[in-house]
C-alpha positions as CSV (number, residue, x, y, z in Angstrom):
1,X,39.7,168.3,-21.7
2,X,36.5,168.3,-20.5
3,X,34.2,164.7,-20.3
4,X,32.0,163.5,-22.1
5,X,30.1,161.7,-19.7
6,X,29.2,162.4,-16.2
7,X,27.9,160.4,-13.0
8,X,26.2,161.9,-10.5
9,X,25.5,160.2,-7.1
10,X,23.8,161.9,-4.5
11,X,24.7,161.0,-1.2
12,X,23.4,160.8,2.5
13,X,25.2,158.4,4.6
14,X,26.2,155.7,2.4
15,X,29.1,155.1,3.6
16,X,28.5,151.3,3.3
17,X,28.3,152.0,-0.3
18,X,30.0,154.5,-1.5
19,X,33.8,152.6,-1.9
20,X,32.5,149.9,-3.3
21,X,30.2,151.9,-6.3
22,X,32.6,154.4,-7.0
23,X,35.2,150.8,-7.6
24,X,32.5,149.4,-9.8
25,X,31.5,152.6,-11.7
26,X,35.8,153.1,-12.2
27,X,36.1,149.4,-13.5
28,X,32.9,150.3,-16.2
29,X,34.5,153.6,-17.4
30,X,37.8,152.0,-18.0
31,X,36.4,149.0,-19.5
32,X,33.9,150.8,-21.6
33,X,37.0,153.5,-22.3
34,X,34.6,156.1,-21.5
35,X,35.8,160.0,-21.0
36,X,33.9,160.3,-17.9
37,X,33.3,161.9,-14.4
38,X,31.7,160.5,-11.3
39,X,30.6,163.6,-9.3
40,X,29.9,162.5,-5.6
41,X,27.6,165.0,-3.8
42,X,27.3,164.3,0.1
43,X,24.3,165.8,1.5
44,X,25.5,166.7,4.8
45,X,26.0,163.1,5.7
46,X,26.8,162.7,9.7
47,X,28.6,159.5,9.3
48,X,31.6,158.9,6.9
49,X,30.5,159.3,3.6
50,X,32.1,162.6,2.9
51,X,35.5,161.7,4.3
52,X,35.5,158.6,2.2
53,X,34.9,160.0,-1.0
54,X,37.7,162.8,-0.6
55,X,39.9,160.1,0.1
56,X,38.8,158.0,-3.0
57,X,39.0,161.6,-5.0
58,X,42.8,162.3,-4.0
59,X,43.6,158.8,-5.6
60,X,40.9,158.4,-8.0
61,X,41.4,160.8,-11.3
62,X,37.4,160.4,-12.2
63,X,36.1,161.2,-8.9
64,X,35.1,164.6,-7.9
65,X,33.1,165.3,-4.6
66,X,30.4,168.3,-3.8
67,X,29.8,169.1,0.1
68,X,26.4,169.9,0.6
69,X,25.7,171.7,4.3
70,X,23.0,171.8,6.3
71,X,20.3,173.6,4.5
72,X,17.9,172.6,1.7
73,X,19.1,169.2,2.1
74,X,17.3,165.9,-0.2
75,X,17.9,163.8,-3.2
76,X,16.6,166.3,-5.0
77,X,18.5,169.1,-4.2
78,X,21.4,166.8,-4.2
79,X,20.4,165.8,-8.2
80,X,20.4,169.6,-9.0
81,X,23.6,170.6,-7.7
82,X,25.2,167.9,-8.7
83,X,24.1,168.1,-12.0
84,X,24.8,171.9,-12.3
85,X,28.3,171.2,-11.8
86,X,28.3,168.6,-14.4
87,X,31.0,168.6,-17.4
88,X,29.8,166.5,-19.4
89,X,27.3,166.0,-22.9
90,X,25.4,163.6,-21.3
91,X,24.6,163.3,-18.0
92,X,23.3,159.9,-16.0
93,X,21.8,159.8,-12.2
94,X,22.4,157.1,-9.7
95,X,21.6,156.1,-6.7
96,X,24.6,155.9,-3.8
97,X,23.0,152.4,-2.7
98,X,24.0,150.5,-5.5
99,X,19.8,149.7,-6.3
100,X,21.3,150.4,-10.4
101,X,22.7,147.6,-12.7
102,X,26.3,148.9,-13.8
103,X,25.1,146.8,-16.7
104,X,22.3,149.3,-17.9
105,X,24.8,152.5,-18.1
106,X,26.4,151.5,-21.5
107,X,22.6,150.7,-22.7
108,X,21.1,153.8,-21.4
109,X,24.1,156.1,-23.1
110,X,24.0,154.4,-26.4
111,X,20.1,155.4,-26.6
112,X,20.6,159.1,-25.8
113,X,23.8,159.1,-28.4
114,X,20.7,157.5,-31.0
115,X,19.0,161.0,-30.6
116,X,17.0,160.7,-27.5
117,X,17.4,163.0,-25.2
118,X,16.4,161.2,-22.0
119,X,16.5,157.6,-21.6
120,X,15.0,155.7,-18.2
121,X,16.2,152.7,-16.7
122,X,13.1,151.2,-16.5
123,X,11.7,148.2,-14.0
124,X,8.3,147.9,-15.5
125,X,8.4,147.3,-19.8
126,X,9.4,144.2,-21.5
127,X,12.7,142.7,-20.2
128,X,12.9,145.4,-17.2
129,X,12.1,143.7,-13.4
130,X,11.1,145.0,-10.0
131,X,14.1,142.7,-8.9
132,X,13.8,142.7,-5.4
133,X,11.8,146.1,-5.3
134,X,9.4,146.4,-2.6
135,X,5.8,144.8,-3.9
136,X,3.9,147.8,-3.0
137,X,6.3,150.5,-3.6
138,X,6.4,149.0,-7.0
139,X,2.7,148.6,-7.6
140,X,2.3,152.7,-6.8
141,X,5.4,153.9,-8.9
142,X,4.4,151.9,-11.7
143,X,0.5,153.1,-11.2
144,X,1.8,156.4,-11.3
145,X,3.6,156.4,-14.6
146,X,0.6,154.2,-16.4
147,X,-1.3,157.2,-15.4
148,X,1.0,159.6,-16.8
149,X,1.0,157.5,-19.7
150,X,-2.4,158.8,-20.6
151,X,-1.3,162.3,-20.7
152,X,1.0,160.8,-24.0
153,X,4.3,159.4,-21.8
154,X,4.9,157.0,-23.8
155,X,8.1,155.5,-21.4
156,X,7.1,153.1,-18.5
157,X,8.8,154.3,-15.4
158,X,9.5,157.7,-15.1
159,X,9.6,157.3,-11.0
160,X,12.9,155.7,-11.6
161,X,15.5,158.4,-10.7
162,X,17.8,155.6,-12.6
163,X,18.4,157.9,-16.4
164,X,20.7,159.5,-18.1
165,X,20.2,162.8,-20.5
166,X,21.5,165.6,-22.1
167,X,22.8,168.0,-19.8
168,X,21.4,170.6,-22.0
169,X,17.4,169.6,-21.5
170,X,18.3,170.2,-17.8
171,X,19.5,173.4,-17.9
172,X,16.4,174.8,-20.3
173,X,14.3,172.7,-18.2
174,X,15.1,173.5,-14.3
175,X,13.5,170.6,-12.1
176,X,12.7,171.8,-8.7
177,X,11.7,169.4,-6.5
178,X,14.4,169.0,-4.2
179,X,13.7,165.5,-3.1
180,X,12.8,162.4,-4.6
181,X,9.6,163.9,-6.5
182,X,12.1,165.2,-9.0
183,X,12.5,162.1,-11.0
184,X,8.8,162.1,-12.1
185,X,8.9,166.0,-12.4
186,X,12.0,166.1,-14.3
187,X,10.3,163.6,-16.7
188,X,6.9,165.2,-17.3
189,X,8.3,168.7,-18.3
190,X,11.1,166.9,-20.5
191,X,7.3,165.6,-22.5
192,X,5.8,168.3,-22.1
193,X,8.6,170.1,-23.8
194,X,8.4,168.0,-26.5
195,X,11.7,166.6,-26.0
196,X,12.4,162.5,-27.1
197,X,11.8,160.4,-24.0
198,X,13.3,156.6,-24.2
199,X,14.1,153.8,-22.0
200,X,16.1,150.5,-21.8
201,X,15.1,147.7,-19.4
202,X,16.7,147.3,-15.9
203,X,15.9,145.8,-12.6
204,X,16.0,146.9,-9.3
205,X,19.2,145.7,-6.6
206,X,17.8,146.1,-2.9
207,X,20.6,147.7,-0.9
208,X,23.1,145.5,1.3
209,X,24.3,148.2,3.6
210,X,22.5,151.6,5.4
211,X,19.1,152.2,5.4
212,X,16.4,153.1,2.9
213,X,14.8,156.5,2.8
214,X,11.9,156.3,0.8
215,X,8.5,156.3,2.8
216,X,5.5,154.8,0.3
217,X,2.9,157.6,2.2
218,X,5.2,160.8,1.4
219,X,6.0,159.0,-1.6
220,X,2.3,158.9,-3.6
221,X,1.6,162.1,-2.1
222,X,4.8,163.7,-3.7
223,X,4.4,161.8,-7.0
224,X,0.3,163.0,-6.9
225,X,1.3,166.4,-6.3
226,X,3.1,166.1,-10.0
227,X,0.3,165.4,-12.3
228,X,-1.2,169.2,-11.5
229,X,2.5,169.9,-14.4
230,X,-0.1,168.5,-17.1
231,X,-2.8,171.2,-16.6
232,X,-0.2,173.8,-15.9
233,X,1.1,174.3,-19.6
């Protein structure tokens, strides 16, 4: 039987991370008795993340992994593949370096399973926090969606890669952007669509292990780039 429910986590050397997510994500599905997947997709790591997660897969009965080669390689591209592959209704992103409270999944499900058919994690409305969220990285990602908000978004952080919808939006929709610009892009077509756009609050984890791979420059030039989807209807 197919679930109802899948995880995706792109992946690009988190190997730091990787065991102890997938552990934490495992604990949630069984506690929450969720049919669920969790569908690792290394993006041509070069250290052990893709060795680790095939071992966690052989053991682990929720845990499938894609290998992504050298290529069109990002976090977008990652998203897309990974999300192709899905099996289940409702699909929810996440980021391999644990930056997601495990505590917003069963918040962020229950909204799309009230009719919504994509619900953001989100940093920035009432009862959400930056957390420990780089000051100016979260002063421009939350800039950016106020000014999408004036095009009729009504939700409050549509950078946040951090959401769950229904795997069906996705594949009427096709996002592109294979990396990190995708969350915003994703978002304003699923508006522009007309389809229901919600959120729940959440806060931000700053990772423990690897390195980041954001860059704030490449990062408002990306998300600028985005707003040119509101005068393309």
């Amino acid at each position: 039987m197919n679930p109802d429910i899948s995880i995706i986590i792109p992946a690009f050397n988190e190997e730091g991370n990787i065991p102890s997510l997938i552990e934490s994500l495992t604990n949630m599905i069984e506690a929450e008795k969720w049919n669920a997947e969790i569908v690792v997709v290394d993006d041509n790591s070069n250290d052990l993340t893709g060795k680790l997660s095939d071992e966690i897969s052989e053991k682990n009965k929720y845990v499938r992994v894609i290998h992504r080669v050298q290529g069109n390689n990002g976090m977008g591209f990652a998203l897309i593949d990974g999300t192709r592959s899905a099996k289940g209704k409702y699909v929810i992103w996440t980021m391999a370096d644990k930056s997601d409270r495990i505590e917003t999944f069963p918040r962020i499900l229950d909204k799309l399973k009230q009719g919504y058919d994509m619900v953001f994690g989100s940093r920035y409305m009432k009862g959400g926090s930056r957390g420990q969220l780089d000051p100016l990285k979260a002063f421009y990602s939350a800039s950016f969606t106020n000014v999408c908000r004036l095009f009729g978004i009504k939700v409050h952080d549509i950078t946040n890669a951090f959401r769950g919808f229904r795997k069906e939006i996705f594949e009427k929709i096709r996002p592109r952007c294979g990396d990190f610009a995708i969350s915003p892009e994703f978002a304003i077509r699923a508006h522009l669509k007309g389809y229901k756009l919600g959120e729940v609050p959440t806060s931000y984890n700053f990772r423990k292990e690897g390195l980041p791979k954001f860059k704030i420059a490449k990062m408002c030039i990306r998300y600028s780039k985005q707003l040119g989807l509101f005068f393309r209807r």
